[in-house]
C-alpha positions as CSV (number, residue, x, y, z in Angstrom):
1,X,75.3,-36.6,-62.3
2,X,76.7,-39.1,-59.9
3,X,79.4,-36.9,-59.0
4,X,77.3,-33.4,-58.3
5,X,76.4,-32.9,-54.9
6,X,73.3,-30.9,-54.0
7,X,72.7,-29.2,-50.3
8,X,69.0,-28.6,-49.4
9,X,68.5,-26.3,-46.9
10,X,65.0,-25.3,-45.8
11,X,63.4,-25.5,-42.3
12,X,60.0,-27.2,-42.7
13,X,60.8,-30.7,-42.9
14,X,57.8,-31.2,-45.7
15,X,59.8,-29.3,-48.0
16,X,62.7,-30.3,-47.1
17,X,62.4,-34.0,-47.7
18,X,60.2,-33.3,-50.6
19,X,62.9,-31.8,-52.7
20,X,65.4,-33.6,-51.2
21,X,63.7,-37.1,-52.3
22,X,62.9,-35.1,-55.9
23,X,66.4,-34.6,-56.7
24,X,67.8,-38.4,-55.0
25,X,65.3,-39.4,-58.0
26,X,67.0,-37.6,-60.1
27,X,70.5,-39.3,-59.5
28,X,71.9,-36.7,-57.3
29,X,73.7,-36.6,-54.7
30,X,71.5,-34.9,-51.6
31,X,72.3,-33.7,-48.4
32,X,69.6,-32.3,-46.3
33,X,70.0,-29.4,-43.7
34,X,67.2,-27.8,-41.5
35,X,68.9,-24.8,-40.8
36,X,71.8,-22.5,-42.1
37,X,74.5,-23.5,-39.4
38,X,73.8,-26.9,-40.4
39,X,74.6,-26.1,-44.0
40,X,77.8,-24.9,-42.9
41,X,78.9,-27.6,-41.1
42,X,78.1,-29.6,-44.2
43,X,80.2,-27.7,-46.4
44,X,83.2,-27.4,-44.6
45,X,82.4,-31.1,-44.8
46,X,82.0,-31.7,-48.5
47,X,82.0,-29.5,-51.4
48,X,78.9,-29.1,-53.0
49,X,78.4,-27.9,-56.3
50,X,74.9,-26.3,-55.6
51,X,73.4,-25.3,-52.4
52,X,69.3,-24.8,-52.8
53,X,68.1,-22.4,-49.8
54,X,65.0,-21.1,-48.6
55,X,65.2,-17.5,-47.9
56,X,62.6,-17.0,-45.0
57,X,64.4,-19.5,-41.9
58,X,64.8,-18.7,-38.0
59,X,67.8,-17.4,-36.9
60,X,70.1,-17.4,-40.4
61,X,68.2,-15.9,-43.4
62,X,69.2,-17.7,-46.7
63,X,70.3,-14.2,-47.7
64,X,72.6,-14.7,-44.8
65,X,73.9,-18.0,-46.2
66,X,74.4,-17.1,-49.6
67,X,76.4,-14.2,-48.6
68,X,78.4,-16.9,-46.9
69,X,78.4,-19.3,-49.3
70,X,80.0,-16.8,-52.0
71,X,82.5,-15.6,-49.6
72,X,83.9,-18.8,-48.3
73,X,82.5,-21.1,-51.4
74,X,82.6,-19.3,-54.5
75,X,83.0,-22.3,-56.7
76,X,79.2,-23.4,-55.0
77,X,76.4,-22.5,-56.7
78,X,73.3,-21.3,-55.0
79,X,69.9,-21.2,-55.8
80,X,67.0,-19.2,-53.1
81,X,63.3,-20.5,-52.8
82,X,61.1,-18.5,-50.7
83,X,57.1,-17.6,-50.2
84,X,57.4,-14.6,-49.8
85,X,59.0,-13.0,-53.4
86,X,58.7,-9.8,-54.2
87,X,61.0,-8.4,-57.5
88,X,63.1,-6.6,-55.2
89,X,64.5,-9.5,-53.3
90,X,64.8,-11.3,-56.4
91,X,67.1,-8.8,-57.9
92,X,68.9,-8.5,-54.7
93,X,69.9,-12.1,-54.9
94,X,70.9,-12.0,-57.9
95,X,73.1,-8.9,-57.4
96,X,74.7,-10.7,-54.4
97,X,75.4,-14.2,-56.8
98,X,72.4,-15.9,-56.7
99,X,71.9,-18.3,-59.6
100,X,68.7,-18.2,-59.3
101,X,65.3,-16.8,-57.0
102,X,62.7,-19.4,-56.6
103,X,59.0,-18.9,-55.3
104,X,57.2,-21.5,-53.3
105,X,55.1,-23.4,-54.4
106,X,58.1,-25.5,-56.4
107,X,57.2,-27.2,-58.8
108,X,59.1,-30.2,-59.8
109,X,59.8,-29.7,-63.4
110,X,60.9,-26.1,-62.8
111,X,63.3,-27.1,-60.3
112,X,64.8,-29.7,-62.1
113,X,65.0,-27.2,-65.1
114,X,66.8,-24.8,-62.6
115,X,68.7,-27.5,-61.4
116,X,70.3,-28.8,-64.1
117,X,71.1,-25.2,-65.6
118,X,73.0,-24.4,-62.5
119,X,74.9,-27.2,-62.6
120,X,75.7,-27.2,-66.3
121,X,76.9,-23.2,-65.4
122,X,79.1,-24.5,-62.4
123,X,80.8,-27.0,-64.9
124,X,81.3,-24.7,-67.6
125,X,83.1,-22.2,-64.7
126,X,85.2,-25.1,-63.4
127,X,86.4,-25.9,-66.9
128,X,87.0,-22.4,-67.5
129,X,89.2,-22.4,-64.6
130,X,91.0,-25.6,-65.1
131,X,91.6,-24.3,-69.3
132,X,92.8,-20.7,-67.8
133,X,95.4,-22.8,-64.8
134,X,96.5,-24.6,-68.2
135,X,97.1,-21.9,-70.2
136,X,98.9,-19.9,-67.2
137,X,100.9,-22.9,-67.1
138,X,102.3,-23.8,-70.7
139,X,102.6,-19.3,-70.5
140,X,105.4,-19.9,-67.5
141,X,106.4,-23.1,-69.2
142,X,106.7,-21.3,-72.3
143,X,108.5,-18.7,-71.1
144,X,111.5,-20.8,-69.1
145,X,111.8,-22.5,-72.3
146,X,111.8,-19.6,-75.0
């Protein structure tokens, strides 16, 4: 866990530092950002291996950013909370690469369930990677040689 960084996004502060604090507890590695453009600047920053977003902020909607996030990111995984679900925008966000749909009010345990799923998935795709690069490798390898 030491290694996994985790990008909060959500624009009321409560909530904010409330899940940020949750998952610090947890032995992650959190970065908070109050807005969407914030978030950016963060990850061209860092990588992050998950990116939790609330869907319902001013100016950049967490729609928005996880359109973003998959486009410039796709290795990141991202999760959306919001207040306001309604089964539609959940399978939306999934059909545009959400991990996940969350509705407020969080609760910890679910998150932390959610959490650690996500971040076993984005492990098992970055193995996957890293076994296919190998294999494509001993292929051309295989091939000079043979």
């Amino acid at each position: 866990m030491a290694n996994e960084r985790i990008l909060v996004v959500d624009d009321d502060p409560i909530i904010l530092e409330s899940i940020s604090e949750l998952l610090r507890l947890e032995g992650y590695r959190v970065s908070a950002a109050p807005s969407a453009s914030q978030a950016l600047e963060r990850l061209e920053k860092h990588p992050y291996q998950l990116v939790l977003t609330d869907v319902n902020m001013p100016t950049t909607s967490g729609f928005d950013l996880l359109k973003t996030v998959r486009a410039k990111y796709p290795d990141t995984v991202v999760v959306l909370v919001t207040g306001y679900g309604t089964i539609e925008s959940a399978v939306e966000s999934i059909k545009m690469g959400a991990y996940h749909y969350v509705t407020k009010p969080v609760i910890d345990e679910e998150i932390k369930v959610i959490v650690t799923r996500a971040l076993e998935q984005h492990r098992l795709l970055s193995e996957n990677q890293e076994l296919r690069e190998q294999l494509g490798l001993q292929l051309s390898f295989d091939t000079i040689v043979g």
